[in-house]
N, C-alpha and C positions, 0 to 999 in steps of 0.2 A: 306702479313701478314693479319693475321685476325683480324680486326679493333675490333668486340666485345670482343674477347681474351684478346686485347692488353689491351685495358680501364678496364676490368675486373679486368688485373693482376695489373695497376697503383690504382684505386679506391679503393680495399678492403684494402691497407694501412693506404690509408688517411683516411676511415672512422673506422678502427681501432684505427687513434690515434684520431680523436675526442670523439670515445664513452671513451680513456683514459684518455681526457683531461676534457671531464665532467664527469668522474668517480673522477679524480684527484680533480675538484672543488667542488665538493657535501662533499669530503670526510675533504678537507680545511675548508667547512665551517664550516660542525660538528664538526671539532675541536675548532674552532675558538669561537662556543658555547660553548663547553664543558667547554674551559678554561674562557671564561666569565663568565660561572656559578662556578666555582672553587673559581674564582677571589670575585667575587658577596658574597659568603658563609666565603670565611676567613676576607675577609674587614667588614662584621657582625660582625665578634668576635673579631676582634684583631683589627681593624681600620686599617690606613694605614700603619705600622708599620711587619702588617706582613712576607713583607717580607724579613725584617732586621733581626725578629723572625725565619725566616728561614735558612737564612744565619749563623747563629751562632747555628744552632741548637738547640733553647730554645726548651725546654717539651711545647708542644703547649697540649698536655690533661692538664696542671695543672690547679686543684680546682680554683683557684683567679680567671682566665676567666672565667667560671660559676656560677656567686658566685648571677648572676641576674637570670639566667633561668638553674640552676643546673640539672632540666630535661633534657635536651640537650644531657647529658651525658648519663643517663640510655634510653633514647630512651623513655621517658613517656609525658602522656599528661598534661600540664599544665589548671588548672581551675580557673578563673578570675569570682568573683561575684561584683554586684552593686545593688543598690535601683532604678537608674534609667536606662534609655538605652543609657543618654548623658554621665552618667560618665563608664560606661560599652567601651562604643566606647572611652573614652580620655585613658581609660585602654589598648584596644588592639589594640591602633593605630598602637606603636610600630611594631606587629607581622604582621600586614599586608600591611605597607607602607613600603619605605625605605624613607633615610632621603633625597634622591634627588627629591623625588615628593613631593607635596601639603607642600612644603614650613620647611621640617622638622628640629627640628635642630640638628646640625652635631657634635654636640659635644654629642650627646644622642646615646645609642645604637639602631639599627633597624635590627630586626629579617627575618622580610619576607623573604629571600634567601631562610634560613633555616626552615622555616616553610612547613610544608607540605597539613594541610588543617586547619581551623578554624572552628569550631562548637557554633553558636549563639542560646539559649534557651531563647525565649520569652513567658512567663507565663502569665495565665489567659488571654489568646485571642483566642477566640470563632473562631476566623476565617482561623485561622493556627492550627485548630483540623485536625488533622489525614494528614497534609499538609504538605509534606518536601520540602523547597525551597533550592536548590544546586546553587551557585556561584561559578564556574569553571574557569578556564585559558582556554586561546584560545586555541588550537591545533597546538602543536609543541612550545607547551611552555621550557625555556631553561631547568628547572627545573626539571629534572626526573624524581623524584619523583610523580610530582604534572603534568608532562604528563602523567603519566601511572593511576593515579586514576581517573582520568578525563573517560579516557576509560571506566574506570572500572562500575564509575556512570553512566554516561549516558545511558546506555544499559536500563537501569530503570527506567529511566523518564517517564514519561506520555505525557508530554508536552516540547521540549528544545526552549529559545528563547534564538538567537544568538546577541549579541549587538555589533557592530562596527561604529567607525565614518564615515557613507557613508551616501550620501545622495539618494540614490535608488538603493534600493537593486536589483532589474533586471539590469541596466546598469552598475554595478560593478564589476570586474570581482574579487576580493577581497571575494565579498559576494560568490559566487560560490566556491572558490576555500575551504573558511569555508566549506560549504555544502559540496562540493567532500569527501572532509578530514571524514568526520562525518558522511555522509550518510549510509557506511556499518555499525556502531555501532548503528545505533539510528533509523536504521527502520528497520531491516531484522528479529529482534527477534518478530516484531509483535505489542510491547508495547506502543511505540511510536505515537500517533494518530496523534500531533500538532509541526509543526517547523513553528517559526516568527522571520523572522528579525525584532530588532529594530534598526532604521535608526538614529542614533542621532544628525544627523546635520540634519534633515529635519524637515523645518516648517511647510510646506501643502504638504498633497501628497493624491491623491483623492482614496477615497476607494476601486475605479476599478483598480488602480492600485498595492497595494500590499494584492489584497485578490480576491481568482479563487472559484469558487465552488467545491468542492470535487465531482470527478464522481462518480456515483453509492453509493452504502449504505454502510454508516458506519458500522464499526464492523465486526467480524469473517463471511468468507464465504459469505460477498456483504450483509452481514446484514440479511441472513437466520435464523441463531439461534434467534436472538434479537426479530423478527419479529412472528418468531414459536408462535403461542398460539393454545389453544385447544377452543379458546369461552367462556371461564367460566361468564366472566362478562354478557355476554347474556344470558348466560342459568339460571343464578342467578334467570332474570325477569322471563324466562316461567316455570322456577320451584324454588317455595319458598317455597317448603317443603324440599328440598336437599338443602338451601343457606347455610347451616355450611359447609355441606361436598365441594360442590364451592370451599367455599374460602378456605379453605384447601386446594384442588384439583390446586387453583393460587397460594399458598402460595406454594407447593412443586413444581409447574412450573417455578415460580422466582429463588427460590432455587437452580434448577437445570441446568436454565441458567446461573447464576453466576458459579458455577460449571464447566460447559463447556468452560465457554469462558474464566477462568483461565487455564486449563487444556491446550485450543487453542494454549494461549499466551504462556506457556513455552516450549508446542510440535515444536510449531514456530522457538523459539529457537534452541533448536536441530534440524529441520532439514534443515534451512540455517544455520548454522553449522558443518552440516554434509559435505557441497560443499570443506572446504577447510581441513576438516580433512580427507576427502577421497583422495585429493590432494597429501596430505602433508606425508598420508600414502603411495603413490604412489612414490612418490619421496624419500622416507628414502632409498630406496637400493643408490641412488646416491650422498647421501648426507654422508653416511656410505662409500663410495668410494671416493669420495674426501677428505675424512678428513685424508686418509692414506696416502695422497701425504706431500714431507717436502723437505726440502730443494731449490736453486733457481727454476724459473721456478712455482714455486708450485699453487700461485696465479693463473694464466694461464692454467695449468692442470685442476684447480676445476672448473674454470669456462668455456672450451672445457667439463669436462663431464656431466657438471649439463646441459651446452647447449643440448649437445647433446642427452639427458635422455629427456629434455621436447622436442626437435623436432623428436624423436623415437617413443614419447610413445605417442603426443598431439591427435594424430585420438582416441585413443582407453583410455588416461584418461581422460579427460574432458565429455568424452561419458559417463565414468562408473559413474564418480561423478554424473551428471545430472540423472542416471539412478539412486541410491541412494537415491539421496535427492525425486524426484518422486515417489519410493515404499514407503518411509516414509509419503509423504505426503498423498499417496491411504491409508495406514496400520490406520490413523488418522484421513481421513474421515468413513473409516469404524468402528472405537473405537466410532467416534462423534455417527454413525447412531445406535449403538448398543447400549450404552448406552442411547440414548434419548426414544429409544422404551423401551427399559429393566425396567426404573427408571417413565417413564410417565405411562406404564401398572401396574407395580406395583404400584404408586399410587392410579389410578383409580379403581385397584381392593380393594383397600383399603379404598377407601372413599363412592366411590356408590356401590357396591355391594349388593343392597337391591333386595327382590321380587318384591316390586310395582316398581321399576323404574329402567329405562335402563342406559347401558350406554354411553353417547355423543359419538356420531359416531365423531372419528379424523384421519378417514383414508385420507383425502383430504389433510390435514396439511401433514402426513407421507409421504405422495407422494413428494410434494412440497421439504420436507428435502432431501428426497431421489436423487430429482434430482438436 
């Protein structure tokens, strides 16, 4: 008998029924959230009673349960004002604690389950001008709500700092498993500059330890664009008969950088966005075929042809995705190079254009972009 045969034919059961059996636990446990968050949402409104409220069938929409947060019901946002930010916060303790934390008391009603985000407007400070700070749930919060917006923000941050109780955040595997979770939302579009753990059970931790120098130059392109100047500021001093047209001539170069490197940041977007809608488009014929399987068995069928669709098709889709997102990215350095010559020529013919005087040679800069 053929000894690789034989193990062949014993092995692919058993590790069938483990990938069933941690299909089966993954699946236990998201329920076992689900109904924790169900549980969490009606013990908010009805207290512990609810489910004697169940049992008899009471009208759980009736008025009298909403008679505190009557919003609830139409789906709107409720707006809480104060003189200060201490009675502000005695205000919306309710919506963002429950009465198991920070000592609450249980005979008070506590919203937070039912909550989905909180909105804090802090007036006349100068230092929160044009500043939007987001306080998020973790990742894989029970709440689905308030997991799917989380997503939704983060893409947009500028900065995320992740807080957890750990005392180093490299030897943690906690910390990592944060970042794994996060890493495709909050760096692929581009926006994202800065992630910091903050470590909160740590007293001393030496600066070499949770801070690496960033390689190479910040900003779009290794810091090309940022970098890009034509000189003006020098050529100010050897000609102070053209210092108007100059600063002009830097005032539409800043201009146009800002320009660009918003332009970067959203192209960014799209095109590591494009990897998994090329995917996803790739895969609809198999996914349009197993949703016509029904009856026993069916489970099984879907997942034999979706396998089989990505182990058919993996040589030649993952190729075409990576080809994709690649022509996008060439299509967007040539958008960048055209319009920086288009928008910097047109300037310059516009500010120095005079008889007596030339204009600043920036063929060395163009080169520099070019490559």
């Amino acid at each position: 008998m053929d000894n690789s045969k034989y193990v062949k034919k014993v092995c692919a059961p058993a590790a069938q029924k483990r990938a069933q059996k941690r299909a089966a636990g993954a699946a236990a446990a998201e329920d076992k959230n689900e109904y924790r968050d169900i549980k969490e949402k009606l013990s908010a409104l009805y207290r512990e009673e609810w489910k004697q409220k169940i049992q008899i069938h009471e009208n759980l929409m009736n008025p009298r349960y909403f008679r505190e947060m009557p919003e609830f019901i139409n789906s709107k946002t409720k707006t809480l004002s104060a003189d200060t930010a201490k009675e502000l916060s005695e205000q919306f303790a309710k919506y963002t604690r429950t009465h198991s934390k920070q000592g609450g008391n249980k005979e008070e009603s506590w919203y937070w389950p039912l909550v989905k985000s909180v909105t804090v407007k802090v007036p006349n400070n100068d230092l929160l001008q044009h500043v939007t700070l987001v306080d998020l749930p973790v990742n894989g919060d029970r709440n689905k709500s308030r997991d799917e917006m989380w997503k939704e923000i983060v893409g947009d941050c500028s900065a995320v700092w992740i807080v957890t109780d750990i005392n180093r955040a490299a030897s943690e595997t906690e910390a990592w498993k944060i970042l794994k979770g996060a890493a495709s939302l909050i760096g692929n579009g581009g926006q994202c500059q800065y992630i910091h753990f903050i470590c909160t059970k740590s007293d001393c931790i030496e600066e070499a330890d949770d801070k690496q120098q960033t390689k190479g130059q910040c900003g779009p392109f290794n810091g090309v664009i940022n970098s890009f100047s034509l000189g003006t500021e020098g050529l100010i001093e050897k000609y102070k008969d053209v210092e108007l047209q100059l600063t002009f001539l830097k005032t539409e170069e800043d201009k146009m950088k800002t320009r660009l490197n918003r332009m970067i940041r959203d192209k960014n977007k799209l095109i590591y966005r494009s990897l998994t809608e090329t995917i996803k488009t790739n895969m609809q014929t198999s996914y349009e075929k197993a949703a016509t399987f029904s009856g026993p068995g069916s489970l099984d069928n879907m997942r034999f042809t979706l396998q089989k669709h990505v182990h058919d098709s993996k040589d030649t889709m993952f190729k075409q995705a990576g080809e994709t997102m690649l022509k996008k990215l060439k299509d967007l350095k040539e958008e960048i190079l055209g319009t920086l010559e288009e928008t910097m020529m047109e300037s310059i013919d516009l500010s120095l254009k005079t008889d007596d005087h030339s204009i600043p040679d920036v063929s060395a800069e163009l080169v520099e972009v070019k490559s």
